[in-house]
C-alpha positions in Angstrom: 0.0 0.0 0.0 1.3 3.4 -0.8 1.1 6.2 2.1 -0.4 9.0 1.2 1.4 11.8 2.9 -0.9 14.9 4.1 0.8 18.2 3.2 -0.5 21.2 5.0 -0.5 24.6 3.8 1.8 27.1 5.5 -1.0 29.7 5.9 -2.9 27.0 8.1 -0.1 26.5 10.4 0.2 29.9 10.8 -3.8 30.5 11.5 -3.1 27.7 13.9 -0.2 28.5 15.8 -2.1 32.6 16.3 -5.6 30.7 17.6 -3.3 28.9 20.1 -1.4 32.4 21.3 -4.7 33.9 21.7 -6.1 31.1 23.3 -3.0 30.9 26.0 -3.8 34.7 26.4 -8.0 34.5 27.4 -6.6 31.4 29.7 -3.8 33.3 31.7 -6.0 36.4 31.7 -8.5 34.8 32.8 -6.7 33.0 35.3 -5.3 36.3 36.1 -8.3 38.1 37.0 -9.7 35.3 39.4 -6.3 35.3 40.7 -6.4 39.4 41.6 -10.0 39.0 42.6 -9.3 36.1 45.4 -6.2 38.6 46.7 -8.6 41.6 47.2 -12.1 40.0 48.5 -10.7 37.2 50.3 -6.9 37.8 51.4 -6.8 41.8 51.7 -10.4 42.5 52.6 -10.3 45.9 50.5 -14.0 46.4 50.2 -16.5 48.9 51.9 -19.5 47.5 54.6 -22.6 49.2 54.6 -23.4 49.5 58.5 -26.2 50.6 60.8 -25.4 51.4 64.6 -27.6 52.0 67.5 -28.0 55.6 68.3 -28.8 58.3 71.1 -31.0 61.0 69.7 -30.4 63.0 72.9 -26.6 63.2 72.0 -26.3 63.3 68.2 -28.1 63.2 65.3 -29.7 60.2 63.9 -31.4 58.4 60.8 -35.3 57.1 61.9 -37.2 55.2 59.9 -40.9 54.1 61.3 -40.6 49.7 61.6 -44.6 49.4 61.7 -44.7 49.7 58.3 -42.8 46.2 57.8 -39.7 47.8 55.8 -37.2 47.4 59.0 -34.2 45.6 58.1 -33.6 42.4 60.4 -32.1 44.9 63.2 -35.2 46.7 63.9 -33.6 49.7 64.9 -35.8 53.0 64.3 -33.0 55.6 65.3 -29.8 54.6 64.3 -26.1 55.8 62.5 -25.3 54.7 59.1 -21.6 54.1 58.7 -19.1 52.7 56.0 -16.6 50.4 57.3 -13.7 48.5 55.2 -13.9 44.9 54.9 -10.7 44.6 57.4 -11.2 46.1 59.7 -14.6 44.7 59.7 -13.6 41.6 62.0 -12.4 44.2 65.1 -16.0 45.0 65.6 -18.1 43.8 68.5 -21.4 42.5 67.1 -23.2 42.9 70.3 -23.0 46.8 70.0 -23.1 46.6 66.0 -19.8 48.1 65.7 -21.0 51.6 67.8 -18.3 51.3 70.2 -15.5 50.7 67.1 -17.1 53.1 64.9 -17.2 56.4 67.7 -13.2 56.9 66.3 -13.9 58.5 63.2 -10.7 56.9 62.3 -11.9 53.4 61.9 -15.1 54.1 60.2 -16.8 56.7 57.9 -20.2 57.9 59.5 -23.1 59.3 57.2 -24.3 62.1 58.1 -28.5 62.6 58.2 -29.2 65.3 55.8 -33.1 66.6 56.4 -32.6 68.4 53.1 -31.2 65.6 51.0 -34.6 63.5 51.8 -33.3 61.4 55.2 -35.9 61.5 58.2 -33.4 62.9 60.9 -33.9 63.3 64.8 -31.4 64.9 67.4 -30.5 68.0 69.2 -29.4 69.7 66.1 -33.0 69.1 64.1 -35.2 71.6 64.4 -39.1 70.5 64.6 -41.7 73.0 62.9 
């Protein structure tokens, strides 16, 4: 039997030899990414936590919201400081004050500030009622 042998065309080896480069390419980008991601969520913790404290109106000025209307969050606080914490520093709070202790350095967290004119439903000393 005679062998047939299979010749190739250069330009085919070529178009071969760029799909496998740009394949390599997605792959170790890809892997890159996931790679970069896991460092920053997992390992460095460099994200921002939405939090809600318990708060004295008497002292300082605080967010309310009315809870008979069902739209509490599972905290069911009605007055309370809103405050933006990194992911961190997260663990050094104490849940069984919800971080009010930690956050009263303005150092470890950001506090957000109740604006009446912004739209927020405000109480405290510095509120003045109609």
């Amino acid at each position: 039997m005679e062998s047939v042998e299979e010749t190739k065309n250069p330009a085919d080896i070529e178009i071969q030899k760029n799909n496998s480069r740009v394949l390599k390419f997605f792959v170790i980008s890809t892997i890159l990414v996931i790679a970069m991601s896991f460092l920053r969520f997992f390992i460095i913790k460099n994200y921002d936590i939405f939090i809600e404290a318990v708060c004295d109106p008497t002292t300082s000025t605080c967010f309310v919201r009315d809870c008979e209307t069902g739209e509490c969050p599972p905290n069911n606080f009605e007055i309370y400081h809103e405050y933006i914490i990194k992911g961190f520093d997260f663990a050094r709070c104490n849940p069984t004050d919800t971080c009010a202790k930690f956050c009263s350095n303005p150092k470890n967290c950001e506090e957000i500030k109740c604006d009446g004119e912004a739209g927020d439903e405000c109480i405290g000393p510095e509120i003045q009622t109609e």
